[in-house]
C-alpha positions as CSV (number, residue, x, y, z in Angstrom):
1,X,-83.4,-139.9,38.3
2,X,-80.8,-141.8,36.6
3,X,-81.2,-145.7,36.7
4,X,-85.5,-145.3,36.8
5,X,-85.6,-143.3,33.5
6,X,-83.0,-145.4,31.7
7,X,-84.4,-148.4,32.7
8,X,-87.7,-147.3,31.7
9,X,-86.7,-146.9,28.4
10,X,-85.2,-149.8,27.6
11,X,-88.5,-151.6,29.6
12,X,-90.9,-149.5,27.2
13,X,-89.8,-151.2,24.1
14,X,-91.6,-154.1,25.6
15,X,-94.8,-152.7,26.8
16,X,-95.5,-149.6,28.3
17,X,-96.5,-151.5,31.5
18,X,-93.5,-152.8,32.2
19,X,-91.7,-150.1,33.4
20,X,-95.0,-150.0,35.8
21,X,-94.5,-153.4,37.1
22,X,-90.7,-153.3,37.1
23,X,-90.7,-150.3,39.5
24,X,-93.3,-151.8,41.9
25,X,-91.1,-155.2,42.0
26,X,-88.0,-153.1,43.1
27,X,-89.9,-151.0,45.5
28,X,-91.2,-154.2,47.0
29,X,-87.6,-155.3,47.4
30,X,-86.7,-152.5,48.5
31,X,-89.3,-152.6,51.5
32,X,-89.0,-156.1,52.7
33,X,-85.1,-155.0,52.3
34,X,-85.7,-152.1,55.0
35,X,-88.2,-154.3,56.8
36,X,-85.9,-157.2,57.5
37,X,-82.2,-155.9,57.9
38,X,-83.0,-152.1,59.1
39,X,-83.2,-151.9,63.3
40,X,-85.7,-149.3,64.5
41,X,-83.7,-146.4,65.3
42,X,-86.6,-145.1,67.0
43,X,-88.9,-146.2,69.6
44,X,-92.4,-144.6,70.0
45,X,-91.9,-143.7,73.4
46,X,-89.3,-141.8,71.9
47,X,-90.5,-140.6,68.7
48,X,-92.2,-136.8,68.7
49,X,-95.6,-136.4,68.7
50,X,-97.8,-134.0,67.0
51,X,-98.0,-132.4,63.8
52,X,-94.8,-131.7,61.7
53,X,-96.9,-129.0,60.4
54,X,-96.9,-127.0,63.4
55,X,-94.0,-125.2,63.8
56,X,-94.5,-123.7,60.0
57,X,-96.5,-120.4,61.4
58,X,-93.4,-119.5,63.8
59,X,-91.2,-120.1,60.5
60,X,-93.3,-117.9,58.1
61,X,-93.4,-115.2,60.5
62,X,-89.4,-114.6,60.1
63,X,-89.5,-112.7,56.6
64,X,-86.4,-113.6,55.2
65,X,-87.2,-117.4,56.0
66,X,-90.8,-116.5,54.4
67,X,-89.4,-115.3,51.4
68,X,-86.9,-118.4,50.8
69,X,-89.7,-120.8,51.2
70,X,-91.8,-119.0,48.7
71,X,-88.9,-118.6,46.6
72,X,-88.2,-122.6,46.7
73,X,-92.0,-123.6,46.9
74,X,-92.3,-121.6,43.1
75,X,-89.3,-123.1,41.6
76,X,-89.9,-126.8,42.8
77,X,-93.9,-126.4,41.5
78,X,-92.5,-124.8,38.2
79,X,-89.9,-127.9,38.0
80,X,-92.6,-130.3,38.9
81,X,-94.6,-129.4,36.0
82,X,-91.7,-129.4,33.5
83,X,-91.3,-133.1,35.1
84,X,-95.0,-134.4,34.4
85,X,-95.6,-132.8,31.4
86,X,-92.3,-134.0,29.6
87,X,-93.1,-137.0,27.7
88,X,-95.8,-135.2,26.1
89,X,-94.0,-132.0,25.2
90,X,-91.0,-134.2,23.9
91,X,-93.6,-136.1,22.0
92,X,-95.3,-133.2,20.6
93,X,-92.1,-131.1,20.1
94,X,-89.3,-133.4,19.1
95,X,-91.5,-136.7,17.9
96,X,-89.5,-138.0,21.2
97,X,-91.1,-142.1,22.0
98,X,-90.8,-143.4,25.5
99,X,-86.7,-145.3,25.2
100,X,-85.8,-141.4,23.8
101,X,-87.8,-139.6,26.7
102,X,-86.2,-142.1,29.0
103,X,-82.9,-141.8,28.0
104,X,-83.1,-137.8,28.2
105,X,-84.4,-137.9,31.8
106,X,-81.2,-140.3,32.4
107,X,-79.2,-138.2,30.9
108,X,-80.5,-135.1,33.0
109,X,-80.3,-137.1,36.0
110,X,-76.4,-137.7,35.5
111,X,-75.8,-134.5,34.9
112,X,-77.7,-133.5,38.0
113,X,-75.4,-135.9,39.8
114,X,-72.3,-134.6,38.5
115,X,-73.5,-131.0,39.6
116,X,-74.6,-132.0,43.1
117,X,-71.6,-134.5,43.9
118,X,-68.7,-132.5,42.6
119,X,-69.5,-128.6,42.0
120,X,-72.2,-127.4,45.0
121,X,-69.4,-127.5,47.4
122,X,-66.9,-125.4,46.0
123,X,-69.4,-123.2,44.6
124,X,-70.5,-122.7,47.9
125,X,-67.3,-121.8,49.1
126,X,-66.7,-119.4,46.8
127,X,-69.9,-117.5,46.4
128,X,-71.5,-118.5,49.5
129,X,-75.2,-119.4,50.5
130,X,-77.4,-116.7,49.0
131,X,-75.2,-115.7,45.8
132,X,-75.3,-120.1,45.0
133,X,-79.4,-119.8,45.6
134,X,-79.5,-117.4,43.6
135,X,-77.1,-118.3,40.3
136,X,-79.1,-121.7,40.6
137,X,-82.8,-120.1,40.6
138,X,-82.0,-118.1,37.6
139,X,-79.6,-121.0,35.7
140,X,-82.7,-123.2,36.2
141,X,-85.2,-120.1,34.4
142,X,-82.5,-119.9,31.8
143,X,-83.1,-123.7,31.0
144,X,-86.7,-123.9,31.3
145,X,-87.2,-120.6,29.6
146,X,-85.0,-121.8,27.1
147,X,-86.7,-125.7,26.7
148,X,-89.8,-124.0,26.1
149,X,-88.8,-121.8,23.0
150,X,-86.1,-124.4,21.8
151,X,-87.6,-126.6,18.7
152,X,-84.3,-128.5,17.9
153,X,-83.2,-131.5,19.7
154,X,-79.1,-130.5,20.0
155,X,-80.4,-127.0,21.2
156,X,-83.0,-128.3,23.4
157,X,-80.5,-130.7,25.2
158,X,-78.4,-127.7,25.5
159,X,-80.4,-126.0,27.4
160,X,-80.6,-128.7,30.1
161,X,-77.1,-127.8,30.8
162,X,-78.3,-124.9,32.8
163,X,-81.3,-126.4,33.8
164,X,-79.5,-129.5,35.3
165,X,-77.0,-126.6,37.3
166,X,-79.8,-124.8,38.4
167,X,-81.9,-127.6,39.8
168,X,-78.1,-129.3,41.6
């Protein structure tokens, strides 16, 4: 979420395909990377068998787990479509081309990182488990709410802030 949308950017001002082709080479790297210097860790006479799937009935029956997983299920489908209908909102909204959407997403991504490497711990520590779920879920409606009635760029970036601590 950092290096792929900055990258991206600066690849869109040659064509809007290259970003395409740019993250297939890398993911091809990346693959014969894993394939050739990565030891199976796991031999199928080992590995489980079955359905991953299976074991979500038993989970869903335990309310307090149900209600998490709806809970987190909502908010990542709500993030999702703030994700894949960026561009387009940026576009429409803020005359945003692809090296400024780009840049934004890179920008949101470093935050993200800043959150998740240096504050989740001691926020955790200090509020503990459900007080952090729930000052993130309602940061992260704060900034979505907010990006969605925002029509100026410095106020729309603003309301990332929250967005980017609810989401680490």
């Amino acid at each position: 979420f950092i290096l792929g949308p900055a990258l991206s950017g600066v690849l869109s001002k040659v064509s809007y395909t290259a970003p395409i082709w740019a993250a297939a080479a890398l993911t091809l790297v990346a693959t014969a990377m894993a394939w050739l210097w990565l030891p199976e860790t796991v031999h199928r006479a080992q590995a489980g068998t079955g359905n991953p799937f299976r074991y979500l009935p038993e989970l869903l029956r335990r309310p307090i787990l149900r209600r998490v997983l709806v809970i987190d299920f909502v908010y990542w489908s709500a993030f999702a479509v703030f994700q894949t209908t960026f561009a387009l909102f940026a576009a429409i909204r803020f005359g945003f081309d692809a090296p400024k959407t780009g840049y934004f997403f890179a920008t949101f991504g470093v935050l993200g990182a800043v959150v998740q490497g240096g504050f989740i711990r001691p926020v955790v520590r200090r509020l503990g488990d459900r007080s952090t779920f729930m000052l993130g879920l309602s940061l992260a409606a704060v900034g979505l709410v907010g990006a969605a009635l925002i029509h100026s760029v410095a106020m729309f970036a603003a309301t990332l802030v929250p967005l980017a601590l609810g989401i680490g």
